[in-house]
N, C-alpha and C positions, 0 to 999 in steps of 0.2 A: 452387785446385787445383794450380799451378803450385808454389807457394811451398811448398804440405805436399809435393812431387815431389820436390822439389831439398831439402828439410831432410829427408828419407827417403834420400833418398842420400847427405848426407852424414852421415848417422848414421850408416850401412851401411860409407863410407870408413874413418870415424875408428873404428869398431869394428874393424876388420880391422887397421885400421896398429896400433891400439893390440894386438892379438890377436899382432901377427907380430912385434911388437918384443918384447912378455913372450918369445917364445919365442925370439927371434935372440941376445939380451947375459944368458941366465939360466945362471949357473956355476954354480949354490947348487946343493948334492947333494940330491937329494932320497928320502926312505926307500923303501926297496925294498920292494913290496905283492910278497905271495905271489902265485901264480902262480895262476889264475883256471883253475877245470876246469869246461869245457863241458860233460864227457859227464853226461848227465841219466839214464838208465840208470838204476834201481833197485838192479840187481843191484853195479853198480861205486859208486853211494853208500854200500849195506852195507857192498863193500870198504873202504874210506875210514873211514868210522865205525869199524871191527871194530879196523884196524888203530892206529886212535887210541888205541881202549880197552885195547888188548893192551899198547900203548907203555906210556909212565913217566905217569898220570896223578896224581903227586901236584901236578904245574903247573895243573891245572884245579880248579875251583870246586865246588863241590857242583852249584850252578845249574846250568854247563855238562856237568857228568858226567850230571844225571838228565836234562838236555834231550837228550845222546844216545843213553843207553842207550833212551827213549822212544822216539826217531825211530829206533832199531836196532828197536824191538819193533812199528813198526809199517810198517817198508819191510819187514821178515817176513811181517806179514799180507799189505800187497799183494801181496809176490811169490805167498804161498797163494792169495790172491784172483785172482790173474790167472791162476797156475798149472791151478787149477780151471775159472776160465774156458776156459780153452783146450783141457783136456781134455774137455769136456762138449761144447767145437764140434765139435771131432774127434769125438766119439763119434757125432756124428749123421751122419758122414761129409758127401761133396759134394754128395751128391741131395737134402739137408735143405732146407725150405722156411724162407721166412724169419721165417714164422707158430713153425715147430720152434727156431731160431734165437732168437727173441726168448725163449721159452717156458723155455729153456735157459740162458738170461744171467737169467732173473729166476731163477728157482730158486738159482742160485749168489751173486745177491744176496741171497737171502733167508738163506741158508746162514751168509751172512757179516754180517750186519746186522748181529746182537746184538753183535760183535765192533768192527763200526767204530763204535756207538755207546759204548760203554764206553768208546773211546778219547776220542771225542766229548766225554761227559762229565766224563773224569777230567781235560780239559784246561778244558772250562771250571770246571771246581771249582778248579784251578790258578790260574786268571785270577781267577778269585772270591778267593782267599787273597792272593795280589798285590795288587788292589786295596784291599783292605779294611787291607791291612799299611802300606799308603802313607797310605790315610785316617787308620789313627791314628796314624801318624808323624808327620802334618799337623795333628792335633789336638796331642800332644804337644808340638813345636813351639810351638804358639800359647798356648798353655796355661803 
């Protein structure tokens, strides 16, 4: 026990010295990553997107143009779907039971079902045509 103690620690040593020295003698420039946006917000992802599609997209790809305008058509519905939600809570005002409250989120789920399914499917029919595109590529390949 003693012996895995002390080779536990100095794993722990020599990790660190090795960790603190990559960072103390490192002059090599390293590429500059865009700038990470926190906000999670729906409505400022749209912005984001909207403002991609508007800009100069002939730098993008087919692939990446239909992945967004997809994710632009479906942060739409949720904002509709929450939208709706939130009108339907209101509408039962504050004296609403939570019996009325639940009653009122399924309805607006059901409203919107058909809608998130279709998206549902037309992605995995996407995955389906991917895969299958890769399989014969791999056959081709071997072949």
């Amino acid at each position: 026990m003693k012996k895995l103690l002390l080779l536990l620690a100095a794993f722990i040593f020599s990790m660190n010295y090795a960790v603190a020295q990559d960072d103390a003698g490192d002059d090599t420039e390293r590429p500059e990553r865009p700038e990470r946006i926190n906000d999670r917000r729906l409505d400022k992802q749209l912005e984001r997107i909207e403002a991609v599609l508007e800009g100069d997209i002939s730098e993008l790809s087919e692939r990446k143009l239909a992945f967004l305008e997809s994710k632009r058509d479906f942060l739409n519905l949720q904002i509709d779907f929450r939208d709706a939600l939130r009108s339907a809570i209101s509408d039962l005002g504050e004296d609403a039971t939570d019996e009325q409250r639940r009653a009122a989120r399924s309805d607006v789920r059901e409203q919107f079902a058909d809608q998130f399914r279709e998206f549902k499917e037309a992605r995995r029919d996407k995955i389906r045509e991917r895969r299958q595109a890769r399989e014969d590529a791999a056959e081709e390949g071997e072949g």
